[in-house]
C-alpha positions as CSV (number, residue, x, y, z in Angstrom):
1,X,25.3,-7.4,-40.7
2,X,27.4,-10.3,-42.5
3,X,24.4,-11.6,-43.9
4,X,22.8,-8.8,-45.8
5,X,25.6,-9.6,-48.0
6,X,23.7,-12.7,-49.3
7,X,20.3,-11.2,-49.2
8,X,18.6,-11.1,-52.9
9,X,19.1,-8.0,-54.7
10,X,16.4,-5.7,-54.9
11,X,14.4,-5.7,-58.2
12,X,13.4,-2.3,-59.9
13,X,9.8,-1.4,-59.9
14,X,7.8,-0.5,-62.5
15,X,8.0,2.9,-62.0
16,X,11.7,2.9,-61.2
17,X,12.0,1.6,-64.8
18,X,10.1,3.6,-66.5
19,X,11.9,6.7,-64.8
20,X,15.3,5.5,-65.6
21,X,14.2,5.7,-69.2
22,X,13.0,8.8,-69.1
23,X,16.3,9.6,-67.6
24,X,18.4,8.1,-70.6
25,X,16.2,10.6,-72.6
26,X,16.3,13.2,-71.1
27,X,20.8,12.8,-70.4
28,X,21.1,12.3,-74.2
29,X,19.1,15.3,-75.3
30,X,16.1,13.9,-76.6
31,X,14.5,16.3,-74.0
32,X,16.2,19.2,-73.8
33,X,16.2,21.9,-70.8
34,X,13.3,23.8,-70.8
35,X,11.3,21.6,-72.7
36,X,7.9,19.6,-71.6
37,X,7.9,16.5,-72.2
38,X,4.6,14.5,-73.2
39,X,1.3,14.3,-71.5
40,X,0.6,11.5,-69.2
41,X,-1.8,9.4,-72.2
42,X,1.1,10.2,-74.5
43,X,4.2,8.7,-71.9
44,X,1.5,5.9,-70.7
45,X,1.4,4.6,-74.2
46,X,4.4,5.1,-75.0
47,X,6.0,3.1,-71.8
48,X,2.2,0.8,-72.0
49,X,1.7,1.5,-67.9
50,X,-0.7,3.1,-66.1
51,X,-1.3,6.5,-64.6
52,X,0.1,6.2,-61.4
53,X,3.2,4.4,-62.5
54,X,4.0,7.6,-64.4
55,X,3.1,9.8,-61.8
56,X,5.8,8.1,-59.6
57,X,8.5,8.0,-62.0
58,X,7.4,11.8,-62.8
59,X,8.2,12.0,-59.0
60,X,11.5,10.2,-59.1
61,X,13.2,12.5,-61.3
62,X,12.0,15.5,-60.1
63,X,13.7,14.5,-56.7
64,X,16.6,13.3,-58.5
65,X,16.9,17.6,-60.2
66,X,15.8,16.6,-63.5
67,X,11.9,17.4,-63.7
68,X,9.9,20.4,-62.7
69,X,6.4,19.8,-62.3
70,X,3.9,23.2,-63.2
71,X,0.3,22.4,-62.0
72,X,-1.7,23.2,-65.1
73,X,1.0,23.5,-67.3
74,X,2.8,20.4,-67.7
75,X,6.3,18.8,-66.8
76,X,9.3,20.6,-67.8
77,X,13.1,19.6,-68.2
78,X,14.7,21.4,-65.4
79,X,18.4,20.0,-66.1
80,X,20.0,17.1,-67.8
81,X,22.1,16.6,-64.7
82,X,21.3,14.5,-62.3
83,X,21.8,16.1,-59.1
84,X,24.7,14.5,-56.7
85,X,25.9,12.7,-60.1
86,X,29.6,12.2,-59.9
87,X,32.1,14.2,-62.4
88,X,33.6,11.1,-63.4
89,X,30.2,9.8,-64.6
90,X,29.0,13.0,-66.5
91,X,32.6,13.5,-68.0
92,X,32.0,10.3,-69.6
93,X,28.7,11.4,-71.1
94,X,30.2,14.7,-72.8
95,X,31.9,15.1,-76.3
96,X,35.1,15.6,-77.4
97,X,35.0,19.6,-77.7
98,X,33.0,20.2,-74.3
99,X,35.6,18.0,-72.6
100,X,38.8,20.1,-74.0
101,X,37.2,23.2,-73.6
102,X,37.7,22.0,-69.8
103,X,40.8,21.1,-70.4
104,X,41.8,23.9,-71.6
105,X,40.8,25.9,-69.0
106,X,42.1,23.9,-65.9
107,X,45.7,23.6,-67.5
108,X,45.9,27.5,-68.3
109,X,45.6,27.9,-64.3
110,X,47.2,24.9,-63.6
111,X,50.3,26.3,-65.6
112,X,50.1,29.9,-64.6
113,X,50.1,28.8,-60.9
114,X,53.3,26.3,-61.4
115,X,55.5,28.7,-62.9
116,X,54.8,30.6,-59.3
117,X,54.8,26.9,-56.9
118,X,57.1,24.8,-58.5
119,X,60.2,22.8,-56.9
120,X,63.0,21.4,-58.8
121,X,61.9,18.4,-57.6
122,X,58.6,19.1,-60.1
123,X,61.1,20.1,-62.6
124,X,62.9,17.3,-62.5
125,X,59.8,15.1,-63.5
126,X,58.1,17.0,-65.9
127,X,61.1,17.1,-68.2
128,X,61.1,13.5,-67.8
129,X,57.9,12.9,-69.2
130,X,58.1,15.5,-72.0
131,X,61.4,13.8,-72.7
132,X,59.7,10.8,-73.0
133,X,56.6,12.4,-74.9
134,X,59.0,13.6,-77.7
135,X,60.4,10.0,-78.1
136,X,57.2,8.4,-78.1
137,X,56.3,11.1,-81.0
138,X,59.0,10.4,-83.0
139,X,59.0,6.7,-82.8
140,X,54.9,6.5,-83.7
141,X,54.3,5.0,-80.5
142,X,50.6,6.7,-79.6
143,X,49.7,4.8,-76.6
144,X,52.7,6.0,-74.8
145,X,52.8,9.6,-76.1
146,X,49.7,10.1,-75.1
147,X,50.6,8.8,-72.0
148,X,53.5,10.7,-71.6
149,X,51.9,14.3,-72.4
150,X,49.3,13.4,-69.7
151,X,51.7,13.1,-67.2
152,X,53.5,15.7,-68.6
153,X,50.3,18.1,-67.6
154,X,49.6,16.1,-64.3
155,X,53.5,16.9,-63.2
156,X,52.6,20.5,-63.7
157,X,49.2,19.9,-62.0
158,X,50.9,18.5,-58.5
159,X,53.4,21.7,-58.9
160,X,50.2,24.3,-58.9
161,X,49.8,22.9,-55.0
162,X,46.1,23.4,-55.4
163,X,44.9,20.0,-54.9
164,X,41.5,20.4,-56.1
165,X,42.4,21.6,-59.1
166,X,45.3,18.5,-59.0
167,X,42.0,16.1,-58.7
168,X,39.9,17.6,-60.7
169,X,43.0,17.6,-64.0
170,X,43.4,13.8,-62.7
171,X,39.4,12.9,-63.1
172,X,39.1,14.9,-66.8
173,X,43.1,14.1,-67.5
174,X,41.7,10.3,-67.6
175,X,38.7,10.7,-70.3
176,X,41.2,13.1,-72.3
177,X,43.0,9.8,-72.6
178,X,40.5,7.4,-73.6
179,X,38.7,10.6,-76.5
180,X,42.8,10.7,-77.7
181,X,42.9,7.3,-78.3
182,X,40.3,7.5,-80.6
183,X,40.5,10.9,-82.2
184,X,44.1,10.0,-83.2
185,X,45.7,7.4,-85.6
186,X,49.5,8.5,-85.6
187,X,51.9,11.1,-83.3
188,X,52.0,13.8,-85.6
189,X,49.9,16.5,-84.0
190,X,52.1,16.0,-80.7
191,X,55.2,16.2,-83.0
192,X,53.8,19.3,-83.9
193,X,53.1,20.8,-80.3
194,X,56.5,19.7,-79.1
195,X,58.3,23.1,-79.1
196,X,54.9,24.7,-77.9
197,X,55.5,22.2,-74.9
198,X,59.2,23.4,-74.5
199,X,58.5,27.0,-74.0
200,X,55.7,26.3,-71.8
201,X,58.1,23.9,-69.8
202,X,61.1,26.7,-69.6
203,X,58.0,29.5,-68.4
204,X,57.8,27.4,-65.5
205,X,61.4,26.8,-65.0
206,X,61.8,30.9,-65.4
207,X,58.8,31.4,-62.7
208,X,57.0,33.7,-65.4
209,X,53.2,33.0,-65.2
210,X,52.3,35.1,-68.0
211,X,54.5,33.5,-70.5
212,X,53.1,29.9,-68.8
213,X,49.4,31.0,-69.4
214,X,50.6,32.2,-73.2
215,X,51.7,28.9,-74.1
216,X,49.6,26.8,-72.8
217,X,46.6,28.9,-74.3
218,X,48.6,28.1,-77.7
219,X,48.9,24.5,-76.5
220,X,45.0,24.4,-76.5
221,X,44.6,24.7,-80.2
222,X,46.5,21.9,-81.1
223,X,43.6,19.9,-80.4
224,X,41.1,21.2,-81.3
């Protein structure tokens, strides 16, 4: 077994190339769902390979979700999601507003079902990091305020006690970061959610779901 750890990596074939460009294509919209793509003269020439290697990278993708093949009508775009492809990878993939709208709809729940879950224990550390979000804020520090109000949220998250939901806030939580750091150049937006952030923070301390769903609803537009 040890020494298939040394054996030389397996090269791509022809065909494996040519699908995984068709992939890139077809991910990135240039073929859309529903659409056919070109005949097999149009894709040999465009790829310069021959029939068969399209054929089997025709094949590959329709195994991998992405392709439907109609006999006598064409190929068609079935999805521009690989099947089995991992959240983490296809989060990375989508913009800005697809990923908040997300988001938005995880931490509504998330919140609603803290404000019923929490322990003082969860209290305890998410006015810790909202403490630490506001001082970030004030001080211009971005990094860390973004920081901050992420594990602000992902306290709240491990109060819900759903842990799926818990993982799946951690997986999109991440990407949130990384579209922040770009999207913003100073603090001011979070200076501006801060007392939206209170509330929603005292509607879990109160145990009132309703009130923790209305703020963190309002929370949502902040970033839009």
């Amino acid at each position: 077994m040890m020494n298939n750890i040394h054996s030389p990596l397996k090269r791509l074939s022809l065909a494996e190339e040519v699908a995984g460009r068709l992939q890139e294509l077809i991910t990135s919209g240039k073929y859309k769902v529903g659409q056919q793509l070109p005949t097999e003269p149009e894709l040999m020439a465009q790829f310069v390979v021959g029939r068969s290697t399209i054929r089997e990278a025709v094949k590959i993708l329709s195994h991998r979700g992405l392709l439907k093949v109609q006999q006598g009508l064409g190929t068609f775009v079935l999805s521009q999601v690989p099947a089995g492809e991992a959240l983490s990878q296809r989060l990375q993939r989508a913009d800005f507003a697809d990923l908040n709208e997300v988001r938005y709809l995880l931490e509504a729940k998330i919140a609603e079902k803290a404000a019923i879950y929490r322990s003082s224990k969860d209290i305890e550390r998410m006015k810790n990091f909202l403490k630490k979000r506001f001082e970030y804020a004030k001080a211009n520090q971005l990094e860390p305020c973004i920081q901050a109000d992420i594990s602000f949220h992902l306290a709240i998250a491990e109060a819900a006690k759903n842990e799926i939901m818990r993982d799946m806030y951690k997986t999109v939580a991440e990407h949130i970061k990384n579209s922040f750091l770009v999207r913003y150049t100073d603090t001011n937006t979070f200076i501006d959610s801060q007392e939206c952030h209170d509330a929603l923070l005292q509607s879990i301390v109160d145990k009132d779901p309703k009130s923790a769903l209305v703020w963190a609803t309002k929370i949502s537009e902040f970033s839009k």
